[in-house]
N, CA and C atoms of all chains as a GROMACS GRO file, in nm:
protein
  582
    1UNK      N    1  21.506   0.052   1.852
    1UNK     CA    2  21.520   0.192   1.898
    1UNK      C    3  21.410   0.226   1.999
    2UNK      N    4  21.297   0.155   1.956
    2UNK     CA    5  21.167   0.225   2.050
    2UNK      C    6  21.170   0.114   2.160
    3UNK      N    7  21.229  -0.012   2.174
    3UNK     CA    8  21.289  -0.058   2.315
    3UNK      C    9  21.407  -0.036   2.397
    4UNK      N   10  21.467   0.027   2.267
    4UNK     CA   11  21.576   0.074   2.412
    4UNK      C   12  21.565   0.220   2.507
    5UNK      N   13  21.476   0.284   2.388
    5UNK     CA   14  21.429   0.427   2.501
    5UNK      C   15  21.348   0.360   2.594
    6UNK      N   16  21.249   0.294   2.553
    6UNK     CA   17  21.177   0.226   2.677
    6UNK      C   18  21.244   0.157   2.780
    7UNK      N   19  21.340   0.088   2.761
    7UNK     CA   20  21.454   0.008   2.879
    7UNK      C   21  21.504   0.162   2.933
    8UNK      N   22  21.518   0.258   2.882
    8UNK     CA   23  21.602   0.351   2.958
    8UNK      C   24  21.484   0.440   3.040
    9UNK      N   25  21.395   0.427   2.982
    9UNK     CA   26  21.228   0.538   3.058
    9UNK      C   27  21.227   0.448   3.206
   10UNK      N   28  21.230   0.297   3.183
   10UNK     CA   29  21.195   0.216   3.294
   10UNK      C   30  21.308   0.207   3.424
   11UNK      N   31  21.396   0.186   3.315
   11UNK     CA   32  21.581   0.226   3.409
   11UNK      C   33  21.534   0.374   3.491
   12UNK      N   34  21.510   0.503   3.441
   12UNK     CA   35  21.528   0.591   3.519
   12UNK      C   36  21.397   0.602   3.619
   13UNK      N   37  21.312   0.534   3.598
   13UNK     CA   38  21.165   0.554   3.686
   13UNK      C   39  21.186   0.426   3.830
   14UNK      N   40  21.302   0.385   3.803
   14UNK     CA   41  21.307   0.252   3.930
   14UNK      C   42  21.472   0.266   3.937
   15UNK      N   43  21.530   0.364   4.003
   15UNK     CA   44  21.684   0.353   4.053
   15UNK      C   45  21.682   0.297   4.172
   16UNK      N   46  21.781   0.194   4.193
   16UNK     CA   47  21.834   0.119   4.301
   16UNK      C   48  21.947   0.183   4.381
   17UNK      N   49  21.936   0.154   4.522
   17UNK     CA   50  22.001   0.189   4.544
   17UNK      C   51  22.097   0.083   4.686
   18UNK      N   52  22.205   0.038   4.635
   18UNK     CA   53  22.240  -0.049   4.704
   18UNK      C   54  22.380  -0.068   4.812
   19UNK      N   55  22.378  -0.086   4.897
   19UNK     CA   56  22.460  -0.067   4.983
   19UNK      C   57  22.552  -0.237   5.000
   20UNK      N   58  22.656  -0.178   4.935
   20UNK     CA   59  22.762  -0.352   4.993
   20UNK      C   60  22.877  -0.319   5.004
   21UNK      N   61  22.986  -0.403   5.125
   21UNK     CA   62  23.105  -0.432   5.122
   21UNK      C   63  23.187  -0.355   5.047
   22UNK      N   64  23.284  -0.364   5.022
   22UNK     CA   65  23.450  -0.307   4.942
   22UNK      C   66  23.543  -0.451   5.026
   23UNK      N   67  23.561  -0.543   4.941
   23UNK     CA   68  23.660  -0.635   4.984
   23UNK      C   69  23.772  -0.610   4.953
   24UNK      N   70  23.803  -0.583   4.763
   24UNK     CA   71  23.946  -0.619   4.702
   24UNK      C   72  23.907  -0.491   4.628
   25UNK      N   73  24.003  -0.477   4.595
   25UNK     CA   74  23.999  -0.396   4.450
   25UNK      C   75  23.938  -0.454   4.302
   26UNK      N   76  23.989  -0.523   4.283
   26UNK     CA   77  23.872  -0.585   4.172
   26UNK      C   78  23.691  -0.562   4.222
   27UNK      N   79  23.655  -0.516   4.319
   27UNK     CA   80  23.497  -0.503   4.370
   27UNK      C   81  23.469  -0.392   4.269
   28UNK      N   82  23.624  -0.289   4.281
   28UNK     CA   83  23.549  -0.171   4.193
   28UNK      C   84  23.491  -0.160   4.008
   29UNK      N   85  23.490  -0.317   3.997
   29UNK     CA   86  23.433  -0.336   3.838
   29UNK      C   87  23.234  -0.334   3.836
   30UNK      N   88  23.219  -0.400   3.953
   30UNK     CA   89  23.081  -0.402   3.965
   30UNK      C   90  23.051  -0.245   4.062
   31UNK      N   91  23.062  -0.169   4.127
   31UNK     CA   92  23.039  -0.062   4.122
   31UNK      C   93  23.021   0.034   4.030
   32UNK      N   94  23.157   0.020   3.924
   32UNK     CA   95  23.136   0.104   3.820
   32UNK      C   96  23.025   0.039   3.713
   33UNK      N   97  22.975  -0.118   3.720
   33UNK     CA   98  22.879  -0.146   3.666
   33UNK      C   99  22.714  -0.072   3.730
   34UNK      N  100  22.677  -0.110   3.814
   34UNK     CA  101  22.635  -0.075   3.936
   34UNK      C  102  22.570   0.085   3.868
   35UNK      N  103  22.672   0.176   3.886
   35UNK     CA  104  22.708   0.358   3.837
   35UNK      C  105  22.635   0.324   3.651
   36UNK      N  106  22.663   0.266   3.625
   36UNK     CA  107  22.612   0.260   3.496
   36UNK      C  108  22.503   0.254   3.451
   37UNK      N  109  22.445   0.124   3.513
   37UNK     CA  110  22.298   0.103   3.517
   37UNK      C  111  22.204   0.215   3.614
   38UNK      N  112  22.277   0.266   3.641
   38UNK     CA  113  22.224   0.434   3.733
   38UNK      C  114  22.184   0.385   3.841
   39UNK      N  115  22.216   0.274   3.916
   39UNK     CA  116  22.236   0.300   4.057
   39UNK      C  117  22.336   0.370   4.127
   40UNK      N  118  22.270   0.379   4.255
   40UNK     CA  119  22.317   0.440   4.383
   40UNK      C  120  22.425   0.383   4.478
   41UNK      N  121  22.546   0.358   4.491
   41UNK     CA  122  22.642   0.270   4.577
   41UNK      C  123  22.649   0.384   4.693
   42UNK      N  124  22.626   0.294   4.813
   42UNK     CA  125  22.663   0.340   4.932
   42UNK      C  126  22.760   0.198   4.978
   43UNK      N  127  22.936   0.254   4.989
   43UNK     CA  128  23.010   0.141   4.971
   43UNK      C  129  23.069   0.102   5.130
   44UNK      N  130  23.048   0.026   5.178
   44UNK     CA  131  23.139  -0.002   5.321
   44UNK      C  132  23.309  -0.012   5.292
   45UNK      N  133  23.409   0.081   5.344
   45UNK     CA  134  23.520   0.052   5.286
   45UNK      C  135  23.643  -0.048   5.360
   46UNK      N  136  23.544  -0.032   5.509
   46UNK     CA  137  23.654  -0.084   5.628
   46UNK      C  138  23.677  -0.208   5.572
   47UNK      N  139  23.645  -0.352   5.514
   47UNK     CA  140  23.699  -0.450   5.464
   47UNK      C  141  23.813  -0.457   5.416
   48UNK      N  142  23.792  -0.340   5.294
   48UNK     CA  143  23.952  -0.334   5.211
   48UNK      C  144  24.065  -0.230   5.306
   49UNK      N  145  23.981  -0.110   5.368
   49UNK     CA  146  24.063  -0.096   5.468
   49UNK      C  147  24.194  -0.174   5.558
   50UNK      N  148  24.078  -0.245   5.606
   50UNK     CA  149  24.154  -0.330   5.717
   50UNK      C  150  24.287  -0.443   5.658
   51UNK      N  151  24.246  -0.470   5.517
   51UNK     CA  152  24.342  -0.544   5.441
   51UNK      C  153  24.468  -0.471   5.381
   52UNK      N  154  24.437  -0.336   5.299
   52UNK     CA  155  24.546  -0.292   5.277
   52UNK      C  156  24.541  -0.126   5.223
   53UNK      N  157  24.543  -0.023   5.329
   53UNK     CA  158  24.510   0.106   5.293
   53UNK      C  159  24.559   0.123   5.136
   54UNK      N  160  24.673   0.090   5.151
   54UNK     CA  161  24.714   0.143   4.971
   54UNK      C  162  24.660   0.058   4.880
   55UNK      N  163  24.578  -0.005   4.860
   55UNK     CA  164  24.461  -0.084   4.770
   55UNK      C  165  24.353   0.013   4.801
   56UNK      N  166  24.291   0.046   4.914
   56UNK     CA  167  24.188   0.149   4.901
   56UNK      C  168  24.192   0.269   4.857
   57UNK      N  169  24.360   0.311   4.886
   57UNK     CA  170  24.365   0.430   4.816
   57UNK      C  171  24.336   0.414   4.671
   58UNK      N  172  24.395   0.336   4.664
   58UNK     CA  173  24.344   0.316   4.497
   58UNK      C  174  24.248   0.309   4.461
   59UNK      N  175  24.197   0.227   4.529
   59UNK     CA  176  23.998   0.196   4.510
   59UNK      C  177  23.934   0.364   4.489
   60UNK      N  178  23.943   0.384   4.596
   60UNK     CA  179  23.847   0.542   4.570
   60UNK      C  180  23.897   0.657   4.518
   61UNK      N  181  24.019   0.669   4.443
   61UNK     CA  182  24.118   0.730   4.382
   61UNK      C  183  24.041   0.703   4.225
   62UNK      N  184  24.035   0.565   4.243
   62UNK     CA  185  23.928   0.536   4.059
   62UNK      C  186  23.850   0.574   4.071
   63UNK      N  187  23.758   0.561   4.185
   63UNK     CA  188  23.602   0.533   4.137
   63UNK      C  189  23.568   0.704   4.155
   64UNK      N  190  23.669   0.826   4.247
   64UNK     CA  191  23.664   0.896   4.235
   64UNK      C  192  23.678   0.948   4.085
   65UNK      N  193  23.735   0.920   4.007
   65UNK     CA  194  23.787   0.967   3.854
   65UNK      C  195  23.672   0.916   3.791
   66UNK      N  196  23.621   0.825   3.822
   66UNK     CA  197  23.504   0.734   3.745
   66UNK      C  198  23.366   0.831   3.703
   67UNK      N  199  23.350   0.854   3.866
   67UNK     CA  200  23.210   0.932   3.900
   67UNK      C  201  23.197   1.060   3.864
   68UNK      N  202  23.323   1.153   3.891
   68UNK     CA  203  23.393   1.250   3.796
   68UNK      C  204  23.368   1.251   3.662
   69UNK      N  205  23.426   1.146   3.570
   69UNK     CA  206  23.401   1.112   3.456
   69UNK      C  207  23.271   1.170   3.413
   70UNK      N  208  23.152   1.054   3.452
   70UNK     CA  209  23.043   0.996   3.435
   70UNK      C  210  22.979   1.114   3.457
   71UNK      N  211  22.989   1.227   3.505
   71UNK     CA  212  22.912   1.322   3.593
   71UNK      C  213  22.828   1.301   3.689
   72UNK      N  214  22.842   1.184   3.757
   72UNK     CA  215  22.824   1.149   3.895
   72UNK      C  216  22.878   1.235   4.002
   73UNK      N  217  22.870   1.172   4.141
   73UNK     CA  218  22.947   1.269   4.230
   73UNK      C  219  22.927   1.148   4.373
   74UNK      N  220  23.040   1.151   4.438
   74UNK     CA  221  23.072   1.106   4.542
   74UNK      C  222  23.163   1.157   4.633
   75UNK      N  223  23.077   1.078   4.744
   75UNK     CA  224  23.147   1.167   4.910
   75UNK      C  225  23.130   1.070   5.025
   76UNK      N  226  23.191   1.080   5.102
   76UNK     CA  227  23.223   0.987   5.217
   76UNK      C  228  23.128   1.010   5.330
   77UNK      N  229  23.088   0.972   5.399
   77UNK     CA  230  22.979   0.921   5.487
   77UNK      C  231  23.023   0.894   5.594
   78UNK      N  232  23.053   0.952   5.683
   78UNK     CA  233  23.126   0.892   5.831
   78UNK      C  234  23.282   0.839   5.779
   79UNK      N  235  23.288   0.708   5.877
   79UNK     CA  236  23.468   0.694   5.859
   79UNK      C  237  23.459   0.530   5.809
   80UNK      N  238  23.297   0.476   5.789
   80UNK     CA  239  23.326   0.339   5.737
   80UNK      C  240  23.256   0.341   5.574
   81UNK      N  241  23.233   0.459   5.513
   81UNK     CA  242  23.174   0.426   5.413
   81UNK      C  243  23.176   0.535   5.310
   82UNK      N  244  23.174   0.518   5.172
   82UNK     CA  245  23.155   0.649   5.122
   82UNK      C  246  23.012   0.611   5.010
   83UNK      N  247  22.985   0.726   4.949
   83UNK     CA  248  22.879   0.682   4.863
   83UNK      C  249  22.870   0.737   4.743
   84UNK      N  250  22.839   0.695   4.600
   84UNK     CA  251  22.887   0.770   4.487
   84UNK      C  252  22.703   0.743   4.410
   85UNK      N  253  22.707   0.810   4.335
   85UNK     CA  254  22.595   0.856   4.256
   85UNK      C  255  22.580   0.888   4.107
   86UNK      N  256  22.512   0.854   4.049
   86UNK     CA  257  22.499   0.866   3.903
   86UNK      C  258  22.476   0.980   3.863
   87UNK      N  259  22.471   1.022   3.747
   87UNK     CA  260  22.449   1.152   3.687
   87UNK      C  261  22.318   1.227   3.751
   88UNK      N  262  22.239   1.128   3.760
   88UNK     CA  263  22.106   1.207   3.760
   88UNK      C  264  22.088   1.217   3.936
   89UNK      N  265  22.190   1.150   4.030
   89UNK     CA  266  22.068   1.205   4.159
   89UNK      C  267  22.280   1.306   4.195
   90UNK      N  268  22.214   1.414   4.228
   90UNK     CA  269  22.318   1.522   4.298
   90UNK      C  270  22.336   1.470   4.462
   91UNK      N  271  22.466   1.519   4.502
   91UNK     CA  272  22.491   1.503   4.689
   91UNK      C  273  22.475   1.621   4.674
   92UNK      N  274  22.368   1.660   4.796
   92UNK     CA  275  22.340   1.794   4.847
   92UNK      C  276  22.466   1.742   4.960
   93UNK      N  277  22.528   1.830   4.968
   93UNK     CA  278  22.622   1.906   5.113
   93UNK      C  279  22.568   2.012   5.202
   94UNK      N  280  22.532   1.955   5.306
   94UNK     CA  281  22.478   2.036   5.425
   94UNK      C  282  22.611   2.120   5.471
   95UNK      N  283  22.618   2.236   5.518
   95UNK     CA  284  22.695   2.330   5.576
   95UNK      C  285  22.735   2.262   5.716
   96UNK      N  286  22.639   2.233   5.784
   96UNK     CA  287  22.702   2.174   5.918
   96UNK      C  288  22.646   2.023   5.914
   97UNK      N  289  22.738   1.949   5.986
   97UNK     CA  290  22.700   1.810   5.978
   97UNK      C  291  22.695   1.762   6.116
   98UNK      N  292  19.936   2.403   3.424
   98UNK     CA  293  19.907   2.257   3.428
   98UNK      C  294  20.068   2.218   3.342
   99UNK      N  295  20.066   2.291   3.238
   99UNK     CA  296  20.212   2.278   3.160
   99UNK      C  297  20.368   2.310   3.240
  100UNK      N  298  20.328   2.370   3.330
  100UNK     CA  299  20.415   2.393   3.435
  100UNK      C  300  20.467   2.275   3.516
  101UNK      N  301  20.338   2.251   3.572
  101UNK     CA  302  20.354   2.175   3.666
  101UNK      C  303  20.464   2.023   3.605
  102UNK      N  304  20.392   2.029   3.487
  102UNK     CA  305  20.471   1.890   3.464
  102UNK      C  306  20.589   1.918   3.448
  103UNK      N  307  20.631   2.043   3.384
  103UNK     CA  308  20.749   2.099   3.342
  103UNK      C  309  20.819   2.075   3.508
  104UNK      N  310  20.788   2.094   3.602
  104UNK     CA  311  20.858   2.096   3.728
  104UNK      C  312  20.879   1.972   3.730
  105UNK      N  313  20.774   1.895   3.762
  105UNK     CA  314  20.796   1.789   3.788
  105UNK      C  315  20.879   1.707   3.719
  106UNK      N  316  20.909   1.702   3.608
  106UNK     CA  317  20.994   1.676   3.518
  106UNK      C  318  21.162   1.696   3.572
  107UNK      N  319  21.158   1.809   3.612
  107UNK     CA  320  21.293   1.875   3.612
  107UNK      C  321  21.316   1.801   3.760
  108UNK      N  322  21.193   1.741   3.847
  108UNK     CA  323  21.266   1.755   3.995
  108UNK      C  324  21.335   1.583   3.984
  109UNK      N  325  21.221   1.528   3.899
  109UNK     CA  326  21.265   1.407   3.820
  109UNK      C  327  21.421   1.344   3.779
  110UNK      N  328  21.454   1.464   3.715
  110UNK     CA  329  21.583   1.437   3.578
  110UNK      C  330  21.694   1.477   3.731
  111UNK      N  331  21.690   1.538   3.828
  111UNK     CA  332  21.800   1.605   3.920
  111UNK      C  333  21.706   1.554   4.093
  112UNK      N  334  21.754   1.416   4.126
  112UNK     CA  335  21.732   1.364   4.250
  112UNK      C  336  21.852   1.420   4.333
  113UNK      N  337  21.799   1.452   4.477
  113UNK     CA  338  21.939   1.463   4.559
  113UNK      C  339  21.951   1.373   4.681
  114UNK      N  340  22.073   1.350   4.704
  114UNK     CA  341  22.092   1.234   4.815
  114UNK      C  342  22.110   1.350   4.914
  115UNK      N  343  22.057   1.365   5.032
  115UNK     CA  344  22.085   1.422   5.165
  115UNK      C  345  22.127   1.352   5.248
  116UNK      N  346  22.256   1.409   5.308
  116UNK     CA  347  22.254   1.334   5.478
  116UNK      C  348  22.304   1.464   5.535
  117UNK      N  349  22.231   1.360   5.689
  117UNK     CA  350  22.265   1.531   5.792
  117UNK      C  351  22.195   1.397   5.884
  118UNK      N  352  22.196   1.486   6.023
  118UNK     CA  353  22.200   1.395   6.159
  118UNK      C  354  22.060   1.443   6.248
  119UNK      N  355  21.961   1.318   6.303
  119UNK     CA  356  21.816   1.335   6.325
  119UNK      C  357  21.916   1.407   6.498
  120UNK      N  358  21.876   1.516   6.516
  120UNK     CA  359  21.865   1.546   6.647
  120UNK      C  360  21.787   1.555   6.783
  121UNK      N  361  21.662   1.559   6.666
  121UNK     CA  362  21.542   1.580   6.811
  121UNK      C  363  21.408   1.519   6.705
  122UNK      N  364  21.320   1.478   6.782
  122UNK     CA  365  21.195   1.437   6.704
  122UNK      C  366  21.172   1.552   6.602
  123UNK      N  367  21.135   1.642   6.621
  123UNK     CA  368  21.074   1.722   6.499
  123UNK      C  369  21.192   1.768   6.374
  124UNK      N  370  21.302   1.698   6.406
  124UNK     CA  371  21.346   1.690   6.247
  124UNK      C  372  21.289   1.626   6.192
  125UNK      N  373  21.201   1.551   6.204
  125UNK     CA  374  21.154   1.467   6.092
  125UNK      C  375  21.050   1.494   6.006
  126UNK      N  376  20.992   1.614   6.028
  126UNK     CA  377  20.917   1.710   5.953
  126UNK      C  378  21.014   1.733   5.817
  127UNK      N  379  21.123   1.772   5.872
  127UNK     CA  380  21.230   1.783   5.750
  127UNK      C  381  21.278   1.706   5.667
  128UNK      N  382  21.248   1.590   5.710
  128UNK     CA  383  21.310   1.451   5.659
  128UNK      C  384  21.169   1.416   5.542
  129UNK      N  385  21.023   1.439   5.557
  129UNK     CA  386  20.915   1.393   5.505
  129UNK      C  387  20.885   1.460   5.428
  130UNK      N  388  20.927   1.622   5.424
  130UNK     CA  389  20.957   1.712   5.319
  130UNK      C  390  21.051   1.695   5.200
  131UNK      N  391  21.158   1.640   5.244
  131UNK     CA  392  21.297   1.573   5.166
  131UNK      C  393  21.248   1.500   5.081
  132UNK      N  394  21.132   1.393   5.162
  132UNK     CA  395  21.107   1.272   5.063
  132UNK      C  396  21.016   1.306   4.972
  133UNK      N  397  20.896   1.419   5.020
  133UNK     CA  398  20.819   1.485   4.938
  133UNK      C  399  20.859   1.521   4.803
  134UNK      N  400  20.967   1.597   4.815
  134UNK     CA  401  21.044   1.631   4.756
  134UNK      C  402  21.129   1.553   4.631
  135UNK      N  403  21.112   1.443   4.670
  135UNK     CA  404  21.175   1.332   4.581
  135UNK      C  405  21.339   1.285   4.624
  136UNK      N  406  21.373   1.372   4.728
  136UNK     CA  407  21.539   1.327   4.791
  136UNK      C  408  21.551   1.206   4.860
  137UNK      N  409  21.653   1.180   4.856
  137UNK     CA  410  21.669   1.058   4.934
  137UNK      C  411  21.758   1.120   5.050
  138UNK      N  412  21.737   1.061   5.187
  138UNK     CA  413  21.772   1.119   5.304
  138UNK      C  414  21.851   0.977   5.380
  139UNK      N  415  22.010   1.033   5.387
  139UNK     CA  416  22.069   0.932   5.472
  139UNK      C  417  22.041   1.011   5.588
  140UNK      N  418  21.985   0.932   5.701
  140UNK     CA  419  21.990   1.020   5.866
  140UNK      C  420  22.099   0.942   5.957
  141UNK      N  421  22.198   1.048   5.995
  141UNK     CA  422  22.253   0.993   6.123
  141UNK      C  423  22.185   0.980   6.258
  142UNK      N  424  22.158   0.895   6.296
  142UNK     CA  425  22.071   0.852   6.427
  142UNK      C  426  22.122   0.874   6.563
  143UNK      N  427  22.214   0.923   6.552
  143UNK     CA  428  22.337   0.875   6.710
  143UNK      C  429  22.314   0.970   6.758
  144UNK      N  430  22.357   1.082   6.704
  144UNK     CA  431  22.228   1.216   6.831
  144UNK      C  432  22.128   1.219   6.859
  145UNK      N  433  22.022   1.145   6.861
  145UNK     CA  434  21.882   1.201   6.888
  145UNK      C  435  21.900   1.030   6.993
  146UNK      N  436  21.958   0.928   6.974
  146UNK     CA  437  22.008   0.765   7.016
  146UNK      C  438  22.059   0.833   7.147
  147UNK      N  439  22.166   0.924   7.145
  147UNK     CA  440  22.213   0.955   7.278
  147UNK      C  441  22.102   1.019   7.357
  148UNK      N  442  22.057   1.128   7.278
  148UNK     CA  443  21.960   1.182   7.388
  148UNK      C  444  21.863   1.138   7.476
  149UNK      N  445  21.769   1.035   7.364
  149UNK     CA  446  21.652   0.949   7.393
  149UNK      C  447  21.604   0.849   7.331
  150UNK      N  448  21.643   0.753   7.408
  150UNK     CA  449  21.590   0.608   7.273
  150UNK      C  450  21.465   0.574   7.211
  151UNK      N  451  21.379   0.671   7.336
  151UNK     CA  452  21.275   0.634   7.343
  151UNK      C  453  21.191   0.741   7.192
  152UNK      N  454  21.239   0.850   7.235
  152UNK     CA  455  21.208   0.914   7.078
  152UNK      C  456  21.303   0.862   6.981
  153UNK      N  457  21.426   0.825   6.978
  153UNK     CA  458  21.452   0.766   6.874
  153UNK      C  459  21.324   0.644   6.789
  154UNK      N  460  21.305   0.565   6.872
  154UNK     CA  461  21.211   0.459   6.857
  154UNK      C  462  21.100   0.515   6.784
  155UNK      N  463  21.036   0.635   6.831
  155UNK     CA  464  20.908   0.670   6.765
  155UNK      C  465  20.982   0.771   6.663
  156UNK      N  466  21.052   0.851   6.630
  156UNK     CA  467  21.111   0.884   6.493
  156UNK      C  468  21.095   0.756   6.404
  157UNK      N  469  21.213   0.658   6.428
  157UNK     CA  470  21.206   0.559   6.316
  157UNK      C  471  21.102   0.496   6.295
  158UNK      N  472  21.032   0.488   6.388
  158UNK     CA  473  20.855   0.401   6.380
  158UNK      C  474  20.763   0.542   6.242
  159UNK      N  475  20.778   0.633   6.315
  159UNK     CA  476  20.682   0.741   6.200
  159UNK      C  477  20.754   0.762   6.069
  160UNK      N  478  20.903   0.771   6.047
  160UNK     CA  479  20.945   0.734   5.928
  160UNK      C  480  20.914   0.645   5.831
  161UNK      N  481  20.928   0.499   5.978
  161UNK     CA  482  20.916   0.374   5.840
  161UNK      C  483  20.761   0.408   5.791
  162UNK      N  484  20.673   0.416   5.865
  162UNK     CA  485  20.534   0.464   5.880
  162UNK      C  486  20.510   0.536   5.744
  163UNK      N  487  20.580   0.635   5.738
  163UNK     CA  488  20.563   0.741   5.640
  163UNK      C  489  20.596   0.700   5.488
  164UNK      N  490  20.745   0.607   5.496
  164UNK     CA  491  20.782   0.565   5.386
  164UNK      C  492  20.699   0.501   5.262
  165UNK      N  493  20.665   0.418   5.419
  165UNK     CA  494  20.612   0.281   5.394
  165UNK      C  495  20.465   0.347   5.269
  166UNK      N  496  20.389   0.447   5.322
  166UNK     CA  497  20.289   0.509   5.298
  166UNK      C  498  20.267   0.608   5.190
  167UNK      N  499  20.381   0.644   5.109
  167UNK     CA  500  20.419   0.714   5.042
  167UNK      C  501  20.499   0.631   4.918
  168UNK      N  502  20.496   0.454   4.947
  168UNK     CA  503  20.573   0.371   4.863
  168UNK      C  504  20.689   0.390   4.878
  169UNK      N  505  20.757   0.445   4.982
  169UNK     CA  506  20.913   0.466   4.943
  169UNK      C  507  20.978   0.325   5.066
  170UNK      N  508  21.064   0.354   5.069
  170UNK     CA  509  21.178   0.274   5.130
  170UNK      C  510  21.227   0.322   5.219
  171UNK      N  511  21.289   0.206   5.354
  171UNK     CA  512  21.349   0.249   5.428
  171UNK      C  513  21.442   0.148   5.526
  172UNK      N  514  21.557   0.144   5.544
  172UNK     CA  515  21.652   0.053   5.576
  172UNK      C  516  21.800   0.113   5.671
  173UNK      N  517  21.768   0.012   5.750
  173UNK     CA  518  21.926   0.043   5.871
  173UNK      C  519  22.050   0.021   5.748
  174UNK      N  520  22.137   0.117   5.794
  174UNK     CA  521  22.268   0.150   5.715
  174UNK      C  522  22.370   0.117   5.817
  175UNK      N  523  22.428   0.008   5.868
  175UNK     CA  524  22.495   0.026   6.034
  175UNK      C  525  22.411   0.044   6.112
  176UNK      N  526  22.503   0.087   6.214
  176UNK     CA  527  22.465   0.137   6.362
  176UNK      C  528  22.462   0.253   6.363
  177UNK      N  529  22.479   0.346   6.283
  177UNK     CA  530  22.460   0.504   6.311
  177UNK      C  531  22.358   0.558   6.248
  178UNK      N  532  22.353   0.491   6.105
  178UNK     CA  533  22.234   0.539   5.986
  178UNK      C  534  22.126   0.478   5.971
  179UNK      N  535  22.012   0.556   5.902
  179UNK     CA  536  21.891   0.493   5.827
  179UNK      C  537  21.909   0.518   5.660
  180UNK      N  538  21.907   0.508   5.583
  180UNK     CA  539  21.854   0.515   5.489
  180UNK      C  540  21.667   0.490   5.417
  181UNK      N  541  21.634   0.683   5.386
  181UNK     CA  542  21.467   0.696   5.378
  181UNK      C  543  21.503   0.691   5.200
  182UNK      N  544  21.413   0.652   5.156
  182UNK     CA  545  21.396   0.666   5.017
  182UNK      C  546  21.225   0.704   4.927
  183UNK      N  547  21.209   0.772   4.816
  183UNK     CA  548  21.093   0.802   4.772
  183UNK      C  549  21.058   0.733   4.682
  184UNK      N  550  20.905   0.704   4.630
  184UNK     CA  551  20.918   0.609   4.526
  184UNK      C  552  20.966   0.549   4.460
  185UNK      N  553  21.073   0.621   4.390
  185UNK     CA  554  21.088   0.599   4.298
  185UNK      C  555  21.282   0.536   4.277
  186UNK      N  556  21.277   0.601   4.430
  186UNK     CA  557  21.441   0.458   4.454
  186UNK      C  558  21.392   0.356   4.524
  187UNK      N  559  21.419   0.213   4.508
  187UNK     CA  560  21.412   0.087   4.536
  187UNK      C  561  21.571   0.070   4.606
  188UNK      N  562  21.554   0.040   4.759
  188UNK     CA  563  21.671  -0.046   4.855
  188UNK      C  564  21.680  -0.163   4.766
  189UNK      N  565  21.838  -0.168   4.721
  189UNK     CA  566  21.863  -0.338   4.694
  189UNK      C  567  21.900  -0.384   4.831
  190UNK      N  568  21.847  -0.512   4.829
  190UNK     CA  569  21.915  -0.591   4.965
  190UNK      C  570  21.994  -0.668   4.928
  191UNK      N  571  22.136  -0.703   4.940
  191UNK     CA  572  22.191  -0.801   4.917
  191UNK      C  573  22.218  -0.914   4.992
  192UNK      N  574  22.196  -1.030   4.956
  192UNK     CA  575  22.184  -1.152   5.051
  192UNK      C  576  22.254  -1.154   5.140
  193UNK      N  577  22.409  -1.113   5.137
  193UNK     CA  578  22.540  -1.103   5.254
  193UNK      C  579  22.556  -0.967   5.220
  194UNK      N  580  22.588  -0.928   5.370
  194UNK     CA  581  22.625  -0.746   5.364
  194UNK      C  582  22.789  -0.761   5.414
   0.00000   0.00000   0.00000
């Protein structure tokens, strides 16, 4: 008990934050791993894009429900990427972009 | 003194991801405040890139500068973005992007 609060004190004092690819749909298992361990995904989507929009729809259709879930929050980033977040860090939304 | 930690605590438990777009050198007053702050700041680069490369160049030079100096992090996201980070988020790099 008194190592796993400590694994979780150390987890929240060092969040990662990592930026990779979107190939397939199966990618979205290690993201939602990723979201768990309370990192930060900033996801490139044009890969799975370029392969098959209705697989991406799907892709961010979950991970939207996921982050939702989790009380995370995610939002898209220009037109090649979106980025989702764990409970603990909020997307501020600027009024003008 | 009980305060303070009490804040600090709270700014702790609720990180925010910002993005918004560097326009002119002295946004970056805003950007070092952000990190002060404990936010993490995606910057779009391409306006201040069009205007002047040459201040672009010394923005990202006093950023990394700043990061660097403050322990935080800081990493090209593409061709449009930076990603600034504060202590206490760690950039994963992944071997293939």
């Amino acid at each position: 008990m008194g190592q796993e609060m400590l694994g979780a004190k150390q987890k929240e004092s060092s969040t990662y934050l990592k930026a990779y690819p979107l190939r397939a749909l199966g990618d979205i298992d290690k993201v939602k791993e990723d979201l768990r361990n309370s990192s930060i995904v900033i996801l490139r989507i044009t890969p799975l894009a370029q392969k098959s929009v209705d697989e991406l729809k799907r892709a961010v259709e979950e991970l939207y429900q996921y982050a939702e879930g989790m009380g995370g929050d995610i939002a898209r980033l220009g037109e090649e990427r979106i980025v989702i977040t764990p409970p603990n860090v909020k997307i501020w939304r600027a009024l003008a972009q």
